[in-house]
N, CA, C and O atoms as a CHARMM CRD file, in Angstrom:
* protein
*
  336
    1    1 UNK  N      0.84200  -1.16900   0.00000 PROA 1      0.00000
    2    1 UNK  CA     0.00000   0.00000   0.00000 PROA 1      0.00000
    3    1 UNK  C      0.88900   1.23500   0.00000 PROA 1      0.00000
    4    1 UNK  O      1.75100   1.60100   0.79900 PROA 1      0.00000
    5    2 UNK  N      0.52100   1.66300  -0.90500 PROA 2      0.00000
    6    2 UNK  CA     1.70000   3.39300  -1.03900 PROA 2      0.00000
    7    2 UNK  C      3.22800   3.14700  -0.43200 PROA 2      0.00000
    8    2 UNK  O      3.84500   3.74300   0.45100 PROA 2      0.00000
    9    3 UNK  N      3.46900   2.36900  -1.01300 PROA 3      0.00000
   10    3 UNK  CA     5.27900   1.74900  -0.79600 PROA 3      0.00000
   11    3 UNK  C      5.22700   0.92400   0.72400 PROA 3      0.00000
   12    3 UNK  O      6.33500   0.60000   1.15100 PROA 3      0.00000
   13    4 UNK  N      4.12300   0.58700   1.51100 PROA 4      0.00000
   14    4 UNK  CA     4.02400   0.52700   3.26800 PROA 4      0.00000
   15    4 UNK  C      3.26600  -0.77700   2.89200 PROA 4      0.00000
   16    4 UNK  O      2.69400  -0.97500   1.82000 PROA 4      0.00000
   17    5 UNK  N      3.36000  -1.71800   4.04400 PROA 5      0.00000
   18    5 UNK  CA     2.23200  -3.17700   4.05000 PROA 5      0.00000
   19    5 UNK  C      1.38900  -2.49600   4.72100 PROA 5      0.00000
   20    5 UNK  O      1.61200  -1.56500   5.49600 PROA 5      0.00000
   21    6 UNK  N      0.12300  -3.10200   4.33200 PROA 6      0.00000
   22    6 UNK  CA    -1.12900  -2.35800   4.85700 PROA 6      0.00000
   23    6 UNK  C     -0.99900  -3.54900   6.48000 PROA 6      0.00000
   24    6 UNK  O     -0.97000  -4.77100   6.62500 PROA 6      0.00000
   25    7 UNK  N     -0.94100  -2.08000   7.65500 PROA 7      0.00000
   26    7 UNK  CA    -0.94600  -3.14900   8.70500 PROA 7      0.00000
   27    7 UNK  C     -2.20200  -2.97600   9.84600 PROA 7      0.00000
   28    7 UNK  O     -2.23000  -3.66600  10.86500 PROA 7      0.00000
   29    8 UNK  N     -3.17600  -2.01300   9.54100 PROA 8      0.00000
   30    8 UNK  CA    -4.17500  -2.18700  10.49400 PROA 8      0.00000
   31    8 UNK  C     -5.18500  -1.50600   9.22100 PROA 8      0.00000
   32    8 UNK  O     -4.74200  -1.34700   8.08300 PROA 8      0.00000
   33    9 UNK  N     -6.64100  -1.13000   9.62700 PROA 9      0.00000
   34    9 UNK  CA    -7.49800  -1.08900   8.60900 PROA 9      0.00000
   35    9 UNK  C     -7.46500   0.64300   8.20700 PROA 9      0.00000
   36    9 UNK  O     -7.06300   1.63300   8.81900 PROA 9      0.00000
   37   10 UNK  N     -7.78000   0.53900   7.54500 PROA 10     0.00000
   38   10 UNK  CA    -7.59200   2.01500   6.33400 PROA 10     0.00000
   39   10 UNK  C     -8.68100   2.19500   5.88900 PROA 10     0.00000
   40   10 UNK  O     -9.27900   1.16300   5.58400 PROA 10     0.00000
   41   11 UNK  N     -9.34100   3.40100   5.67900 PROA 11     0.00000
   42   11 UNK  CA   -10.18100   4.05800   4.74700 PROA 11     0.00000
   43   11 UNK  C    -10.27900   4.38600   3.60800 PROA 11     0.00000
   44   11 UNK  O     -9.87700   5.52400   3.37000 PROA 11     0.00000
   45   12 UNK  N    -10.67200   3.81100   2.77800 PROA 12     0.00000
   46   12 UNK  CA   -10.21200   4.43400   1.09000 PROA 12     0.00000
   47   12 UNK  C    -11.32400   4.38100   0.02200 PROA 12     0.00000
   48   12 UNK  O    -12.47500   4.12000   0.37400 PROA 12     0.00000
   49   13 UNK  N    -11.02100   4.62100  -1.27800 PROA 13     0.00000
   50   13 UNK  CA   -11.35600   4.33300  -2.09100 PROA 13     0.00000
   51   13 UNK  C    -12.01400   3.44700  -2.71600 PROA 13     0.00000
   52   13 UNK  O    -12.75500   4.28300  -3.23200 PROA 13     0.00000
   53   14 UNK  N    -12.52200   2.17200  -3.25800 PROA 14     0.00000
   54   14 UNK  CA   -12.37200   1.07800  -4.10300 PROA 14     0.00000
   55   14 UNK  C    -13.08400   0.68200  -5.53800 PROA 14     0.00000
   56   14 UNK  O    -14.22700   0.32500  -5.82600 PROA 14     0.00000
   57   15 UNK  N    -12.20000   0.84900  -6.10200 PROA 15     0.00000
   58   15 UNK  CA   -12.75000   0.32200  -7.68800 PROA 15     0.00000
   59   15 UNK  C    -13.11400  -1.08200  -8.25600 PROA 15     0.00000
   60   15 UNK  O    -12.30300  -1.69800  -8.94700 PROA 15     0.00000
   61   16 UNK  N    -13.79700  -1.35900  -8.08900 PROA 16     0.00000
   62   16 UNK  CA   -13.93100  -3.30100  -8.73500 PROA 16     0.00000
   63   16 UNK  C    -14.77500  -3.23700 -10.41700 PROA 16     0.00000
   64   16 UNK  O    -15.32400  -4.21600 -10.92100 PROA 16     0.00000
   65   17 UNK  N    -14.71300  -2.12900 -10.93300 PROA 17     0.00000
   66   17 UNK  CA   -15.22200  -2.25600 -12.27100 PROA 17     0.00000
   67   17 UNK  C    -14.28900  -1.14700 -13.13800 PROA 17     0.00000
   68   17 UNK  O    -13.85700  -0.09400 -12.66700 PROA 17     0.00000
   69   18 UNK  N    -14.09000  -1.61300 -14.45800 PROA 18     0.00000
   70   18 UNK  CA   -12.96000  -0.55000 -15.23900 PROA 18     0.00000
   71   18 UNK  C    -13.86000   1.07600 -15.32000 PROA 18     0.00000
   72   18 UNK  O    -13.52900   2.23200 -15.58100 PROA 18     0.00000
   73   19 UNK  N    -14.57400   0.68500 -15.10400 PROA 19     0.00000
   74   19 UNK  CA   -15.73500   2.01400 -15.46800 PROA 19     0.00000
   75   19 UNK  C    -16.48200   2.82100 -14.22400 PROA 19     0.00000
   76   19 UNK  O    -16.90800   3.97500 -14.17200 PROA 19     0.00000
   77   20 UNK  N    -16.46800   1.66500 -13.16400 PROA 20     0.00000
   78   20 UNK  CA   -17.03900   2.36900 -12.41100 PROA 20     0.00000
   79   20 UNK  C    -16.72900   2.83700 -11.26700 PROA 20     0.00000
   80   20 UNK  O    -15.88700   2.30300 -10.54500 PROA 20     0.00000
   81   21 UNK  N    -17.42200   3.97300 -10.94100 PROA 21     0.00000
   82   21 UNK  CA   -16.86300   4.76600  -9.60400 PROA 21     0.00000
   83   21 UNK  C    -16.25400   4.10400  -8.49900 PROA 21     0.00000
   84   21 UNK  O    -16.58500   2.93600  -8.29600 PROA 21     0.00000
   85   22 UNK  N    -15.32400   4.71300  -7.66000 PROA 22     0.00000
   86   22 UNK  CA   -14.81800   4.11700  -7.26600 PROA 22     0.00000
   87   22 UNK  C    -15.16900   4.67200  -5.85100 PROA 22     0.00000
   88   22 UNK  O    -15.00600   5.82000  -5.44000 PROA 22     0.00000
   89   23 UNK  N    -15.65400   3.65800  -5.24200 PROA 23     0.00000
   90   23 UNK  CA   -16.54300   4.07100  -3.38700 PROA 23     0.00000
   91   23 UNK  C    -16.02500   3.93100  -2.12100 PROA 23     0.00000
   92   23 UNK  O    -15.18800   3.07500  -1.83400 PROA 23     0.00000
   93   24 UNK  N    -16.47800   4.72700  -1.35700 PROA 24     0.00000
   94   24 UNK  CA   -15.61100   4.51500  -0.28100 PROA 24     0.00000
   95   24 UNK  C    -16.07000   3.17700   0.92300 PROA 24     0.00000
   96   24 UNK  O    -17.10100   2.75400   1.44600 PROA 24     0.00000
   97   25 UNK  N    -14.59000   2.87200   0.94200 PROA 25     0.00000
   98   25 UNK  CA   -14.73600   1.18500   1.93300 PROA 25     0.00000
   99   25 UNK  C    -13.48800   1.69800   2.72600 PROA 25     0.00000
  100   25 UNK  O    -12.62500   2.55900   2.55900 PROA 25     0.00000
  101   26 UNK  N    -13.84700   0.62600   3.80300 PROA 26     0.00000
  102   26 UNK  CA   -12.54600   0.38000   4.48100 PROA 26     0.00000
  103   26 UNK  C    -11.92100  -0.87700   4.21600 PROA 26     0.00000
  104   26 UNK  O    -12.74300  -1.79400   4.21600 PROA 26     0.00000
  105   27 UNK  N    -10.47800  -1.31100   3.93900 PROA 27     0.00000
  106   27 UNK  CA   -10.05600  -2.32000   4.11100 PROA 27     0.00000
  107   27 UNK  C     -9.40600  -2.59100   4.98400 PROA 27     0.00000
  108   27 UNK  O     -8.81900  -1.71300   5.61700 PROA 27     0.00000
  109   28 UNK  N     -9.27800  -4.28600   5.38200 PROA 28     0.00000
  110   28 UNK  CA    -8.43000  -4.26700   6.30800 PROA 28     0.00000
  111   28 UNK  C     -7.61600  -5.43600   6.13500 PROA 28     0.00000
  112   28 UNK  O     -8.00600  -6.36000   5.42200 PROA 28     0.00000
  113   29 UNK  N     -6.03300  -5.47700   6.99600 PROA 29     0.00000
  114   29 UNK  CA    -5.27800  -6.83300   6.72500 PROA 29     0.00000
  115   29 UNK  C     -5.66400  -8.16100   7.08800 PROA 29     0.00000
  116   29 UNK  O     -6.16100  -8.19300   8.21400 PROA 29     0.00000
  117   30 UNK  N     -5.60200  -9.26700   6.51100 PROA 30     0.00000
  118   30 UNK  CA    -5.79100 -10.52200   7.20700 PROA 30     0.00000
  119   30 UNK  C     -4.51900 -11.42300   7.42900 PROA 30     0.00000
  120   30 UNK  O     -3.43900 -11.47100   6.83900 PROA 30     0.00000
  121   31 UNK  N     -5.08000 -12.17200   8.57500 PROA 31     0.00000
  122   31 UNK  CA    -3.60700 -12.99600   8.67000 PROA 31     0.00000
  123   31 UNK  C     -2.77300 -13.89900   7.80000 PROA 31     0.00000
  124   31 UNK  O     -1.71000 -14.45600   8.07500 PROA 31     0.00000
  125   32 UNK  N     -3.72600 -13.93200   6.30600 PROA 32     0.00000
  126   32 UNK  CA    -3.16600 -15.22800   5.27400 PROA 32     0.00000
  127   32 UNK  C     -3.16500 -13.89200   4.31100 PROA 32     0.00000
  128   32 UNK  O     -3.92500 -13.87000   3.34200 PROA 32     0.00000
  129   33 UNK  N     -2.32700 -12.81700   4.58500 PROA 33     0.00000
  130   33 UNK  CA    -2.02900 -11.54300   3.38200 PROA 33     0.00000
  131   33 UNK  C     -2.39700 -11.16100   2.55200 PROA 33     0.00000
  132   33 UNK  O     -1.94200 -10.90100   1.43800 PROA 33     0.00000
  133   34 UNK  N     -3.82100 -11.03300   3.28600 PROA 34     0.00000
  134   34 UNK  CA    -5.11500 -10.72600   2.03700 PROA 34     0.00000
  135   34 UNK  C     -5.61800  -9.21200   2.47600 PROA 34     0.00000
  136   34 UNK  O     -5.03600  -8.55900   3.34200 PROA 34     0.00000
  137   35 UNK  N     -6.66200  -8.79400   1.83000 PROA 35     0.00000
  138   35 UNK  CA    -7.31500  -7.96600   2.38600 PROA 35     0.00000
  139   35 UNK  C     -8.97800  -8.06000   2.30200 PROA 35     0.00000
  140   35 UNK  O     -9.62000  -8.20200   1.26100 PROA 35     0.00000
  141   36 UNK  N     -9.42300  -7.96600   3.41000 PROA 36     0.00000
  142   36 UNK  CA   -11.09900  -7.82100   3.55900 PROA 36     0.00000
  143   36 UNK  C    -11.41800  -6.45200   3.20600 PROA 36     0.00000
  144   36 UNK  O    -10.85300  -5.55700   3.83500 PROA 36     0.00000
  145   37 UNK  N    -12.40500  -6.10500   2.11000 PROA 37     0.00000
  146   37 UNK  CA   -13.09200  -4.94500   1.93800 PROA 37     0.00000
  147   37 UNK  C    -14.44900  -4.48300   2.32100 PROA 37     0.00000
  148   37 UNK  O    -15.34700  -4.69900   1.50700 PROA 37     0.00000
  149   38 UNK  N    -14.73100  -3.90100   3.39500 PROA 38     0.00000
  150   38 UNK  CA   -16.17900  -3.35400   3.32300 PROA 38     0.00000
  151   38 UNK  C    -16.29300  -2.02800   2.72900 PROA 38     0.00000
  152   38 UNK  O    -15.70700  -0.97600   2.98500 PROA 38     0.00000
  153   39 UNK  N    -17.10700  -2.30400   1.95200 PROA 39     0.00000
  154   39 UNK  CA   -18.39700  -1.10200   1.65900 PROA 39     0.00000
  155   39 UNK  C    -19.23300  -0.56300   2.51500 PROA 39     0.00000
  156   39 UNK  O    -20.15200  -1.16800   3.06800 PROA 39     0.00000
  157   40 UNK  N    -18.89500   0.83100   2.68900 PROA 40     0.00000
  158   40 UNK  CA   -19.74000   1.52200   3.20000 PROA 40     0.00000
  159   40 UNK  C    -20.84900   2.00200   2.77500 PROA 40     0.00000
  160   40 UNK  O    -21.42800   2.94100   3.32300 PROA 40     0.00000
  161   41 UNK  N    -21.31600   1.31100   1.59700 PROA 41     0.00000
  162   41 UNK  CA   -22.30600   1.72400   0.74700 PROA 41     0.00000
  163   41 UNK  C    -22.58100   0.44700  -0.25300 PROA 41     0.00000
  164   41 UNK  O    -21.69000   0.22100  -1.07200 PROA 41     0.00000
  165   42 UNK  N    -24.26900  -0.80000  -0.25800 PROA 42     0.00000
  166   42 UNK  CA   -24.30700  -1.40700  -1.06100 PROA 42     0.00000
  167   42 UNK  C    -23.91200  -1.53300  -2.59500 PROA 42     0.00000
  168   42 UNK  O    -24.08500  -0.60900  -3.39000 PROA 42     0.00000
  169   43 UNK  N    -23.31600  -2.87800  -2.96700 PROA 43     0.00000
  170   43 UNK  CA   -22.53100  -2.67100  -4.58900 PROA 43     0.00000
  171   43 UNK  C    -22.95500  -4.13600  -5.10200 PROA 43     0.00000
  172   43 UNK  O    -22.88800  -5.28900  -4.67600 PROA 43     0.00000
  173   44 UNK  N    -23.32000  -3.61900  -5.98700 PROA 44     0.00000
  174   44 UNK  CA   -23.91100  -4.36600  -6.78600 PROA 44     0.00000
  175   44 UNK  C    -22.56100  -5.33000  -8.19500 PROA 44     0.00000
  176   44 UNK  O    -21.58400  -4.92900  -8.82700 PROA 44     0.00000
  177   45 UNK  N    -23.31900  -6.71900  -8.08700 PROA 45     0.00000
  178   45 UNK  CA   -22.71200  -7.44700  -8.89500 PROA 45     0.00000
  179   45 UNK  C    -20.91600  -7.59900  -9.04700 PROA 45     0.00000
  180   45 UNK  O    -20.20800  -7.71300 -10.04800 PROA 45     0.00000
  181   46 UNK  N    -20.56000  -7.53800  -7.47900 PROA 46     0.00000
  182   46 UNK  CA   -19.50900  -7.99600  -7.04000 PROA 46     0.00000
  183   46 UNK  C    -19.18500  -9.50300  -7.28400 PROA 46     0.00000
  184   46 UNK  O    -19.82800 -10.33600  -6.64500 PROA 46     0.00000
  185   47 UNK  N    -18.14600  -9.94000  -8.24600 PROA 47     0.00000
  186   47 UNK  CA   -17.78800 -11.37300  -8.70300 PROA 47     0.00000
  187   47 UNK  C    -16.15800 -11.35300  -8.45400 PROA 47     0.00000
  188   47 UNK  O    -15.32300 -10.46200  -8.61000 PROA 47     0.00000
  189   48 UNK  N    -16.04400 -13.02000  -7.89900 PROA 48     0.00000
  190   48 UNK  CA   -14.74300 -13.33000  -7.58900 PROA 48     0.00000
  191   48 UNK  C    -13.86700 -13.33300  -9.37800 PROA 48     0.00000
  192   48 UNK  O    -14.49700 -13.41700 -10.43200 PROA 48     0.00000
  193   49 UNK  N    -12.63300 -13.24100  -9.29000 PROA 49     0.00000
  194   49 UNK  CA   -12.18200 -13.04800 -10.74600 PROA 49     0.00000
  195   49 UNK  C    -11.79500 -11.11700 -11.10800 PROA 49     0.00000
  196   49 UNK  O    -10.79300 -10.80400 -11.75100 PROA 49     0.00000
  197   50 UNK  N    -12.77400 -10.07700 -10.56600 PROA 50     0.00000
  198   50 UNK  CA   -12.40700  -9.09100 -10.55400 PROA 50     0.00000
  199   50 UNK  C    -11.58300  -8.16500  -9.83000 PROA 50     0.00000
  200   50 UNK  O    -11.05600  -8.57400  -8.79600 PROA 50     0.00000
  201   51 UNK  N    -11.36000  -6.83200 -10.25400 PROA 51     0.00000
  202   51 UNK  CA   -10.12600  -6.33500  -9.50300 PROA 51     0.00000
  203   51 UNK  C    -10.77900  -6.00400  -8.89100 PROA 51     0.00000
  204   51 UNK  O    -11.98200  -6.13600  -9.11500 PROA 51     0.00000
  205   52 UNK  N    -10.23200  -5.32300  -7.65500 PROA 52     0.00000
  206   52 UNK  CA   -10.77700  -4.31700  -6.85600 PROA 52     0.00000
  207   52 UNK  C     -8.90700  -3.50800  -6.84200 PROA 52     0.00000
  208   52 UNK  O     -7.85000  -4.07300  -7.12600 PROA 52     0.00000
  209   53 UNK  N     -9.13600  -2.07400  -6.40600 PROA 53     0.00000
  210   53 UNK  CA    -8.42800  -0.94000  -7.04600 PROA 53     0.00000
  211   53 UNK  C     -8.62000  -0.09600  -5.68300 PROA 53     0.00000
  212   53 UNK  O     -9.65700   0.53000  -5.46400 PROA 53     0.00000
  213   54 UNK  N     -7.72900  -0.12700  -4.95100 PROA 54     0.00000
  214   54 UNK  CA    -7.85800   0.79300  -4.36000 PROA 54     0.00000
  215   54 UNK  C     -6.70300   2.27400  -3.95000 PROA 54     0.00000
  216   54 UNK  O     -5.50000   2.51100  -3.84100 PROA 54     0.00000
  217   55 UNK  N     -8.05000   2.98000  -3.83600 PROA 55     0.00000
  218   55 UNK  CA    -7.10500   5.00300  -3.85600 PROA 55     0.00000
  219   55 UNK  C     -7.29800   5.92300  -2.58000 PROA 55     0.00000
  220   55 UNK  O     -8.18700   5.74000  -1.74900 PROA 55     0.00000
  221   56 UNK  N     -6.57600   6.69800  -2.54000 PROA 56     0.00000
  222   56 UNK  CA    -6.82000   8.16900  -1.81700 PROA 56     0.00000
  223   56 UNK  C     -6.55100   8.70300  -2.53000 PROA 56     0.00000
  224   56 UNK  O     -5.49700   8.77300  -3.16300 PROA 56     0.00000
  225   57 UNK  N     -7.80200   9.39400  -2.60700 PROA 57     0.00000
  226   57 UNK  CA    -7.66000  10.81500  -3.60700 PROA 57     0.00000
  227   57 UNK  C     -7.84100  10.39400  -5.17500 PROA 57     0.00000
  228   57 UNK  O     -8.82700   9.85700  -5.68100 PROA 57     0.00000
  229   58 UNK  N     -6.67500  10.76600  -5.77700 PROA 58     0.00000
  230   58 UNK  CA    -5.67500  10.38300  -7.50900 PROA 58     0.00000
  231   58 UNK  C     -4.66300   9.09600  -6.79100 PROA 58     0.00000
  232   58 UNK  O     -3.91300   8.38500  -7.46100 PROA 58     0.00000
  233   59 UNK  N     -4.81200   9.01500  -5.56000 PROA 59     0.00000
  234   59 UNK  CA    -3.47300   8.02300  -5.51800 PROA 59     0.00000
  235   59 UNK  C     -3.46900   7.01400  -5.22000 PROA 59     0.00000
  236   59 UNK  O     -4.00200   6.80800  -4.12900 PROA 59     0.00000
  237   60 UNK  N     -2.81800   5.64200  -6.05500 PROA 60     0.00000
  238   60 UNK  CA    -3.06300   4.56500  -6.11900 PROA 60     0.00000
  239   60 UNK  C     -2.57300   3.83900  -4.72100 PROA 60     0.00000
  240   60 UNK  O     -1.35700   3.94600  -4.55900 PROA 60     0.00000
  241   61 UNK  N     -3.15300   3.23700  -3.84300 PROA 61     0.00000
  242   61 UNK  CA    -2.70700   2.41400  -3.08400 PROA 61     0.00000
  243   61 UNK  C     -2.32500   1.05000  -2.82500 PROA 61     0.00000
  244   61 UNK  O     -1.80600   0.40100  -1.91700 PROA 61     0.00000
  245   62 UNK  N     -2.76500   0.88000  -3.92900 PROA 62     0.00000
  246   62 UNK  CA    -2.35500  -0.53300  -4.38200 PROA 62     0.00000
  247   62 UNK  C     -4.18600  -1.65300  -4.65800 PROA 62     0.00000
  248   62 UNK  O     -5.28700  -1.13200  -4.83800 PROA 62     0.00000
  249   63 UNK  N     -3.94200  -2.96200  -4.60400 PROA 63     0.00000
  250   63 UNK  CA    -4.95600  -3.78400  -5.00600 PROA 63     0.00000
  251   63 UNK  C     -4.91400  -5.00900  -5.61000 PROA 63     0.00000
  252   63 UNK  O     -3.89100  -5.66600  -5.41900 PROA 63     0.00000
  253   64 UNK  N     -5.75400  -5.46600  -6.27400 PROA 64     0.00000
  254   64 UNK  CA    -5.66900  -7.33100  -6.23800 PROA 64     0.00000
  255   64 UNK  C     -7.11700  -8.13400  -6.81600 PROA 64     0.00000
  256   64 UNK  O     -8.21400  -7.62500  -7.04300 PROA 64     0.00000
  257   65 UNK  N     -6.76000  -9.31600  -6.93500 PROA 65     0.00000
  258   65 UNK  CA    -8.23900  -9.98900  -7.36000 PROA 65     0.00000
  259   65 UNK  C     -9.21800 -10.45500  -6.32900 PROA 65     0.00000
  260   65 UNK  O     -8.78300 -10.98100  -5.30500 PROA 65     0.00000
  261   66 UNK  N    -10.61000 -10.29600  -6.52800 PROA 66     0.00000
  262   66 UNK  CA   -11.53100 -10.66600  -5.68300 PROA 66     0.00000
  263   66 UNK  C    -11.06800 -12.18100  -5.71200 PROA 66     0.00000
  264   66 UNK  O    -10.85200 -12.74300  -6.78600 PROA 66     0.00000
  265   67 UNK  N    -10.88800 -12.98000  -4.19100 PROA 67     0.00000
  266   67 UNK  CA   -11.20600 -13.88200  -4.58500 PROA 67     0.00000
  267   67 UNK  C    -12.80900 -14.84700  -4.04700 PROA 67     0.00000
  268   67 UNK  O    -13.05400 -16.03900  -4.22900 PROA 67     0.00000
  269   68 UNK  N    -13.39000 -14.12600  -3.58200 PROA 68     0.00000
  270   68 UNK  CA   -14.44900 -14.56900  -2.81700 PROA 68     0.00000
  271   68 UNK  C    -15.27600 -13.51100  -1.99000 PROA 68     0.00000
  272   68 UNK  O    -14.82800 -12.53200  -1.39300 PROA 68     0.00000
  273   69 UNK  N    -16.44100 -13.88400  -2.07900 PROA 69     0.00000
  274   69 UNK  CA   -17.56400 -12.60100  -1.30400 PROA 69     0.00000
  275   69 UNK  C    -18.79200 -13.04900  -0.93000 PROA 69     0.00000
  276   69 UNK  O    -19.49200 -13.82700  -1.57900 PROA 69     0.00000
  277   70 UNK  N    -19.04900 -12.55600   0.11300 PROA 70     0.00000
  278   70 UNK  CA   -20.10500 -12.82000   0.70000 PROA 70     0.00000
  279   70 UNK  C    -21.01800 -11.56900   1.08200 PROA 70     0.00000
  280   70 UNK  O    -20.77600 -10.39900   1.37700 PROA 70     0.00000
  281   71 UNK  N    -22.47400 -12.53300   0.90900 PROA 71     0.00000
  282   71 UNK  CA   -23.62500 -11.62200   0.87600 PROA 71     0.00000
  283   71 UNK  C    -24.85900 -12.03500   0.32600 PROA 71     0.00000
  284   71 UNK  O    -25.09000 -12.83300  -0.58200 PROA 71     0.00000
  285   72 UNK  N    -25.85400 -11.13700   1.25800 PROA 72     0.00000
  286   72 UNK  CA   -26.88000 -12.22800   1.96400 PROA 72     0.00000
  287   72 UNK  C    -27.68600 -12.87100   0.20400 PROA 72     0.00000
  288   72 UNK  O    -28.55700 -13.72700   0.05100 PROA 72     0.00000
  289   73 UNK  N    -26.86900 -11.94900  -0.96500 PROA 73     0.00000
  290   73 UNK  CA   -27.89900 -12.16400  -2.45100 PROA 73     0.00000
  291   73 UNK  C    -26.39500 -11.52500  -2.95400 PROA 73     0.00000
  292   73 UNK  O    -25.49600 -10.92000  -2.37200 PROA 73     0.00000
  293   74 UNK  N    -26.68600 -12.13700  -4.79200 PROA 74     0.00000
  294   74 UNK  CA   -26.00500 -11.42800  -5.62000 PROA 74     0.00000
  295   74 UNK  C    -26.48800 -10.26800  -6.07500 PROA 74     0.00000
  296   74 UNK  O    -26.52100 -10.46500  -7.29000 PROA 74     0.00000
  297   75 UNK  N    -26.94600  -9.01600  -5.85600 PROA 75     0.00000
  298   75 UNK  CA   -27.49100  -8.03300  -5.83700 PROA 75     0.00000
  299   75 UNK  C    -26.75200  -7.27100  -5.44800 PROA 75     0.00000
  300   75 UNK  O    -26.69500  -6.23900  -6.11600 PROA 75     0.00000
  301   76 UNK  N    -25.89100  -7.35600  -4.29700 PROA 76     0.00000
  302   76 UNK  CA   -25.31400  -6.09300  -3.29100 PROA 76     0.00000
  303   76 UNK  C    -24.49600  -6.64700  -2.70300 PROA 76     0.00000
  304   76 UNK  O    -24.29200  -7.86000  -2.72800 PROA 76     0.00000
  305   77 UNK  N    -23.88700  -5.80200  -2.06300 PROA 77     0.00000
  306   77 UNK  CA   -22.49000  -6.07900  -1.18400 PROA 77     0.00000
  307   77 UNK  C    -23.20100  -4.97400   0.27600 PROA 77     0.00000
  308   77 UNK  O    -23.59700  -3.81300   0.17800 PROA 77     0.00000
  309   78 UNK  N    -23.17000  -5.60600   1.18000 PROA 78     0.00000
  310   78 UNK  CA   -24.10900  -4.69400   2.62600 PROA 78     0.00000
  311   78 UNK  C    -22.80400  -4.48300   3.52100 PROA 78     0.00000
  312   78 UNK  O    -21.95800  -5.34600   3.75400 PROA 78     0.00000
  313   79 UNK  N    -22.80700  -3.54500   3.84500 PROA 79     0.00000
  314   79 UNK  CA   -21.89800  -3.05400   5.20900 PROA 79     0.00000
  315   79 UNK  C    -21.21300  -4.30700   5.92100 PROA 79     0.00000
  316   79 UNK  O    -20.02600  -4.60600   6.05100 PROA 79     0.00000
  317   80 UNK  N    -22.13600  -4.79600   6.24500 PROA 80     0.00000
  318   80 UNK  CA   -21.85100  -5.65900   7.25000 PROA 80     0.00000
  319   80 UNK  C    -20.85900  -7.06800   6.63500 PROA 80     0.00000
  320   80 UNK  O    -20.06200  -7.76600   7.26100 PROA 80     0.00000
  321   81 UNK  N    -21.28100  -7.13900   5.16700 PROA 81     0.00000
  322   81 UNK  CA   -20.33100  -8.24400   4.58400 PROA 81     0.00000
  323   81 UNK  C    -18.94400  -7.98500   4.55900 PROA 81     0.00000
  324   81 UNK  O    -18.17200  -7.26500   5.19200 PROA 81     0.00000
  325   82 UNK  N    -18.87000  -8.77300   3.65500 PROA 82     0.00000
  326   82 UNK  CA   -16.78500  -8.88300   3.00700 PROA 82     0.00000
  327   82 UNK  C    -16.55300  -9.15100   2.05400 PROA 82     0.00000
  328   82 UNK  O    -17.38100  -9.75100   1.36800 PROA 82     0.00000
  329   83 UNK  N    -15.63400  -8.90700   1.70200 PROA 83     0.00000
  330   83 UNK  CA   -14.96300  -9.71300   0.14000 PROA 83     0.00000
  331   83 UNK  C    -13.82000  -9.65400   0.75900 PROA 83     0.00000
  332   83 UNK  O    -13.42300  -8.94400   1.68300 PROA 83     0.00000
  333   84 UNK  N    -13.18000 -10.74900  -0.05300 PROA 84     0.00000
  334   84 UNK  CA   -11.84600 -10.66500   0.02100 PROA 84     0.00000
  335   84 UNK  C    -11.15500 -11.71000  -1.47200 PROA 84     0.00000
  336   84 UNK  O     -9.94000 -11.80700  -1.64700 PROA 84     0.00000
């Protein structure tokens, strides 16, 4: 993350579509060097296989492939879920 390992949870950005806006989540580290993303705001048609992109600001912080997500429907991504 911005030249640093992401080591406790962060506020940012996140992009998971080439096109689309990019919303604010928090991520955070896991112990098998992943990262869990919540949305602070439901997202729709979140699939394992895609990027997720995450920024502050213009600035790239780095990012990676979904590999898995949970949620209560494929419709949305709710606060309370995860991806990772």
């Amino acid at each position: 993350m911005d030249g640093q390992p992401l080591t406790a949870p962060r506020e940012c950005l996140v992009q998971i579509r080439a096109h689309a806006l990019a919303r604010p989540a928090t991520i955070t580290p896991t112990a098998d060097r992943q990262v869990r993303v919540r949305f602070h705001e439901p997202q729709r048609a979140i699939t394992p296989g895609q990027a997720a992109v995450f920024y502050t600001g213009d600035q790239l912080l780095g990012g990676g492939r979904i590999t898995r997500f949970t949620a209560a429907d494929n419709d949305g991504l709710h606060p309370e879920d995860d991806l990772r």
